[in-house]
N, C-alpha and C positions, 0 to 999 in steps of 0.2 A: 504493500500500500504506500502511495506518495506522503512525503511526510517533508515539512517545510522547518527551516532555520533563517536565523535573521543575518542577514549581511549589511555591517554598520560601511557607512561612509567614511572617505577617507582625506583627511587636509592632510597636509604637509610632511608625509609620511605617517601620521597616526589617528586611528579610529576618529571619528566622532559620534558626538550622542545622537546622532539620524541615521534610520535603518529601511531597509527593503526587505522585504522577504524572500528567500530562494528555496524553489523545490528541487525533489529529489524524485524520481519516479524510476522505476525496474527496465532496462531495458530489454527490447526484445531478444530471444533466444538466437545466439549466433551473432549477434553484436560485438563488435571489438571492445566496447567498454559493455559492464554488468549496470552501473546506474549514469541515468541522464541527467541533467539540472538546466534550471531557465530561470534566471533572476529577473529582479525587479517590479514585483508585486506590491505592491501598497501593505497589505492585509497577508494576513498568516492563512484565512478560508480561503481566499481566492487564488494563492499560491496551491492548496491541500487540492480547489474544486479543479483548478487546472491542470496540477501532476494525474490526478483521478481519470479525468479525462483524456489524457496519454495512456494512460495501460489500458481505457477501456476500448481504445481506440485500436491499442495493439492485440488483446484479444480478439477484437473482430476483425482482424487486418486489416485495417483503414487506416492505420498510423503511417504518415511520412517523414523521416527521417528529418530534424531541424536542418541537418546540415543538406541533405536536397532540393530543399523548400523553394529558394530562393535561383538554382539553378534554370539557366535563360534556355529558350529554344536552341538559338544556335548551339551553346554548349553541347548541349545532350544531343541533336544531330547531327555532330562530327563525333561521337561518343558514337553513335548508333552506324552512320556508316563505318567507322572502323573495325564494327563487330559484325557486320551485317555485308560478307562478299560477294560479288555475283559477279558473272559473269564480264566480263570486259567491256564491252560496249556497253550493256546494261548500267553497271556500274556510273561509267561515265557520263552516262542521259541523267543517271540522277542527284551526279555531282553539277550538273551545267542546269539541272534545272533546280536544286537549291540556290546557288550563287548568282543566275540570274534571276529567276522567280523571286524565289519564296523567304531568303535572309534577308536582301534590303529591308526588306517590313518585320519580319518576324525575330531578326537575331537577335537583339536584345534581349526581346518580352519572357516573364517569366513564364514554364510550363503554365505555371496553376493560373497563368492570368490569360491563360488562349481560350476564348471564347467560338461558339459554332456564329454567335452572328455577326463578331467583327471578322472571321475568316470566311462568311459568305459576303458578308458586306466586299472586303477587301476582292476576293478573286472576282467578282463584277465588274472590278475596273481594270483589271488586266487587259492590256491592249496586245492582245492574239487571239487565236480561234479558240470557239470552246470546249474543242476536246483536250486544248493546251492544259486550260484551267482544272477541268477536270483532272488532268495527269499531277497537276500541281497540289491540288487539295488532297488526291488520293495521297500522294509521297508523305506529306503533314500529318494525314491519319496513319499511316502505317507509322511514320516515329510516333506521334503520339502513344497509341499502340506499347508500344515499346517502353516507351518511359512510364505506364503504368505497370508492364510486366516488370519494371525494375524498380520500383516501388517509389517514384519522384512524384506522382501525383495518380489519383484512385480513381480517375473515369478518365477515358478520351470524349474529349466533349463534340468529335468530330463524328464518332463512329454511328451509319445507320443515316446518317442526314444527308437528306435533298438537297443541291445546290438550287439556287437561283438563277434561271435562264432567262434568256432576249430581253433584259431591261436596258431603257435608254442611256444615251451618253456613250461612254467611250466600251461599256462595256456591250455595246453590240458592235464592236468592231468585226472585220469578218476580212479574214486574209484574202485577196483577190485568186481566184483559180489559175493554175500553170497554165491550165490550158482551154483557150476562148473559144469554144465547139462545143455545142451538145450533142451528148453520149461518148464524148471522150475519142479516143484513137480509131482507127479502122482498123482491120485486118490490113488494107491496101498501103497504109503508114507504114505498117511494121518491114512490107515487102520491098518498096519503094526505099526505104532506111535503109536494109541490109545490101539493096542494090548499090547505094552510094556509098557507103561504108568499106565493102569488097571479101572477100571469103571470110577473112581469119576474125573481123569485128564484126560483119554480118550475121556469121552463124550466130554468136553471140546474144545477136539480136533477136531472129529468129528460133533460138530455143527459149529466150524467154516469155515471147508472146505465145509460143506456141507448149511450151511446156512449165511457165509457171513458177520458175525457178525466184527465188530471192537475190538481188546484188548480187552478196555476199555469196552464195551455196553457188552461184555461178563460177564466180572466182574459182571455188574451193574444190570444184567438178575434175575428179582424177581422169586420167585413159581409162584406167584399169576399171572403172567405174563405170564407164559408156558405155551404150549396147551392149547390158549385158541381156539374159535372156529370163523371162517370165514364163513357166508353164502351170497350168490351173488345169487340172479336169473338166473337163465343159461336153454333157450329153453325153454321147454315146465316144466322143475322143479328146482332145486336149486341145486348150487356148493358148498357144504362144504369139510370146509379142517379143520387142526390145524394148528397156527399161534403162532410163537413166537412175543410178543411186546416190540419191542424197544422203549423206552423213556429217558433213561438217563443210564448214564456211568460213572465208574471211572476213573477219570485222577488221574496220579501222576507227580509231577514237583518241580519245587524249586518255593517256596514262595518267594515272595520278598515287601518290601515296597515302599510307592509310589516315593521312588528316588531312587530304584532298588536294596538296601541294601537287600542282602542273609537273607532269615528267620529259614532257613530248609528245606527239600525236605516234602510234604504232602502227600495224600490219599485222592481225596475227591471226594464225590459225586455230581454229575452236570446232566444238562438237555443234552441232546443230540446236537450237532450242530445244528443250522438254514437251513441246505443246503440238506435238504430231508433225515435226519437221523433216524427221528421220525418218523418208519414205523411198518407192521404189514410182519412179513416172512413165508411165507407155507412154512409148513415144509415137507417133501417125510415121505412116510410110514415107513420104515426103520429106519428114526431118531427117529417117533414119539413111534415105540417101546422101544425103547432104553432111552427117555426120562422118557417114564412111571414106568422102573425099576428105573431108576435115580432118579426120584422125589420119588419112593416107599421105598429109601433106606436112600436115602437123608438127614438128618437134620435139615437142615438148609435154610434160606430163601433165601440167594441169593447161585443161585443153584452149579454156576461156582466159588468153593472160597475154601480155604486151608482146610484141617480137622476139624480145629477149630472153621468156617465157615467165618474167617475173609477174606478179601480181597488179592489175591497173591501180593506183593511189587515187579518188576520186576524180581529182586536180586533173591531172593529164587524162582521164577518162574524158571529165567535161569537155575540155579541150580537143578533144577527136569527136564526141559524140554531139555537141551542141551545134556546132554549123552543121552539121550535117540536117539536122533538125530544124531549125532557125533560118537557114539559110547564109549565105555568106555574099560578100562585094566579091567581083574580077580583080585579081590583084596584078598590074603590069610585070613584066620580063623586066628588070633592072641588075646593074653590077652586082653576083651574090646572091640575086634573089629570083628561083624560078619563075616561071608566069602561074598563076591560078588560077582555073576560073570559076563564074561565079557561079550559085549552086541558088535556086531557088527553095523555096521556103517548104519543108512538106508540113510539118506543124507545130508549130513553136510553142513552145513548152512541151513536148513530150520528153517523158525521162522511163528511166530500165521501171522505174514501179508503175509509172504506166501504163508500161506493156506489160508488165505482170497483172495488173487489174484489167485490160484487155482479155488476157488468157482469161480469167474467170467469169469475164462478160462473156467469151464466147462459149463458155461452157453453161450457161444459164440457155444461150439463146438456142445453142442445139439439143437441150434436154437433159443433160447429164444429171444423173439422180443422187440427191443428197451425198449417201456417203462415198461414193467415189469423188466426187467435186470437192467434197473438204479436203480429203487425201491427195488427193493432187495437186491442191494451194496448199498442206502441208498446213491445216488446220486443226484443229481438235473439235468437232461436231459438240455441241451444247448440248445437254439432256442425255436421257436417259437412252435416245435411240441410238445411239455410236453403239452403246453396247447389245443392239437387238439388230441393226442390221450392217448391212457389210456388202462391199465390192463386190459384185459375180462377172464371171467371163461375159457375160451378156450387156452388164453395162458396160466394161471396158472395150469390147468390140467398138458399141455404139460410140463411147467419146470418142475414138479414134478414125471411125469412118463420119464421124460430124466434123473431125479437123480437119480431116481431108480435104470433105467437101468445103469445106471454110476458105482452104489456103489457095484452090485450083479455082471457087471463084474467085480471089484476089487478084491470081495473077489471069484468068481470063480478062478481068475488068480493067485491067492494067494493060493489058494488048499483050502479055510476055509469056513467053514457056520455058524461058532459061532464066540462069543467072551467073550474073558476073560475066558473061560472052562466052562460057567454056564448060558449064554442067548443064546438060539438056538432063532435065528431071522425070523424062518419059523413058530414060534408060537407065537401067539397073547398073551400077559400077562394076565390071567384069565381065560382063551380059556382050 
């Protein structure tokens, strides 16, 4: 039981006849110290009613440590990212979206004084789109989260609440679209792209529109991994196809150490996300010829990668893949400087997620059923059904003769049957 002493005041080094009262109360079990104290009470009851109120506090677990009381957001989330690792890029989305989000406002303020309506009030006026803000409020609740599992404060006052959407002012800001077309990309963009681009950054192109891939898993795409082979039981005989396998990918990000100090931006190689990444993709006939001149000409082990066979750095990817896209000026013959010429526009703002969101438009539009369409964007299906239904050779035939037909009208529509000047695609490589 809390039990109080008086603590007199002091001049000149020696007591005086004025006093405060200081308590004593049990500390909890596993505490570096056995008893706690908190001076400065007027009165000897309201010293005893307030130590009281500590241990009943700590019987119910709801005591916070004096000494956490007072600990600020920022503190505790660089406390929390250093305990809390993830994945490299990951990682670094939510070092750049604390430091620009969410500390200018938050670093100071203590845990116990974060409120749910000053941090809805607050993310309304963020000026970016609103799944930013969402990503920003989620990050805030998951420390939050945290700092009650570590006993700094007894509720997340975050957890379970609605933000606030479309109100006026700066918080209906709304980032202008990459790209000014509705319904996004064509199939005929993606062919058109890979024609001007030329084999080695083409095919590139074209297995992402056409297979789905991420940046990254592109990058990461081995030989030994290509075409390999798919058989399933199908009827009365067997379904084989060729299958690209996905298993890991390069991320590039900014390094940082574990109290978020800048290292460098990296390059590195990594496992695939956890969320259904890790898949096998049938590939349409069409690609899979195009593959086999790729890999026949190829060099190098990862198929998707600069001439030198290193990995593209965004940077220089923009730089080959933007004009191409955008278009570009004739550049004159000068001393040192080849002639160029100019390249008309096919659609500006298109980028590789584009055409991966292409791929799964065009798999809406040819029917592809649930769970093979999630598995092939390398999705994880919501609910209960992932686990009751599942891919058959029936629906994989189908995506594959729906891209067919997708990519032959392309290039009908486009006047073309080759590419690049040198693969007629109605012949089989060896044929």
């Amino acid at each position: 039981m809390a039990h109080a002493t008086k603590r007199y005041k002091m001049r000149n080094g020696k007591p005086t006849k004025q006093f405060t009262w200081r308590v004593l109360y049990r500390a909890p079990e596993g505490h570096a110290q056995e008893w706690l104290s908190e001076s400065g009470f007027p009165t000897k009851k309201l010293a005893e009613d307030w130590g009281d109120a500590q241990e009943r506090a700590i019987r119910e677990g709801t005591w916070i440590d004096p000494e956490k009381v007072n600990t600020t957001f920022g503190q505790f989330a660089r406390t929390f990212m250093a305990s809390r690792k993830k994945r490299g890029a990951t990682g670094s989305r939510r070092w750049d979206r604390l430091e620009n989000d969410i500390l200018p406002r938050w670093d100071g303020v203590p845990l116990r004084k974060v409120s749910w309506f000053d941090v809805d009030s607050w993310q309304q006026t963020m000026p970016c789109e609103d799944v930013s803000r969402g990503h920003a409020v989620s990050l805030m609740s998951t420390i939050m989260t945290g700092a009650v599992d570590a006993g700094y404060v007894t509720v997340n006052p975050l957890f379970g609440r609605r933000r606030t959407k479309e109100t006026a002012g700066d918080a209906g800001w709304v980032k202008p679209p990459k790209i000014q077309r509705d319904g996004g990309p064509r199939p005929e963009d993606a062919v058109l792209l890979a024609e001007r681009l030329g084999p080695a950054v083409g095919m590139h192109v074209l297995a992402t529109a056409f297979g789905g891939m991420r940046w990254g898993e592109g990058l990461g795409l081995h030989r030994d991994n290509t075409l390999l082979t798919r058989r399933q039981p199908w009827g009365a005989g067997e379904f084989v196809c060729p299958i690209l396998r996905i298993k890991e990918e390069f991320a590039e990000y900014q390094e940082r150490d574990e109290n978020g100090n800048k290292k460098g931006y990296v390059l590195r190689l990594e496992p695939t996300k956890n969320d259904g990444s890790t898949r096998d993709v049938d590939v349409p006939p069409f690609l899979t010829t195009l593959l086999r001149y790729h890999l026949a000409d190829w060099p190098h082990s990862r198929i998707f990668a600069t001439a030198s066979g290193v990995p593209w750095r965004r940077g220089n990817w923009s730089r080959t893949f933007r004009p191409a896209a955008d278009g570009r000026e004739e550049r004159e013959k000068r001393q040192g400087v080849a002639h160029r010429a100019a390249w008309a526009p096919i659609l500006p703002g298109l980028d590789m997620r584009a055409l991966r969101a292409l791929h799964d438009t065009m798999q809406s539009e040819i029917g592809v059923k649930e769970p093979l369409a999630f598995e092939a964007a390398g999705h994880k299906r919501p609910g209960i059904k992932r686990h009751y239904q599942k891919p058959t050779p029936g629906m994989r035939a189908k995506r594959l003769e729906g891209l067919e037909d997708v990519f032959w009208r392309a290039m009908g529509n486009l006047g073309m049957s080759t590419l690049w000047g040198r693969v007629d695609l109605r012949k089989h490589p060896g044929s």
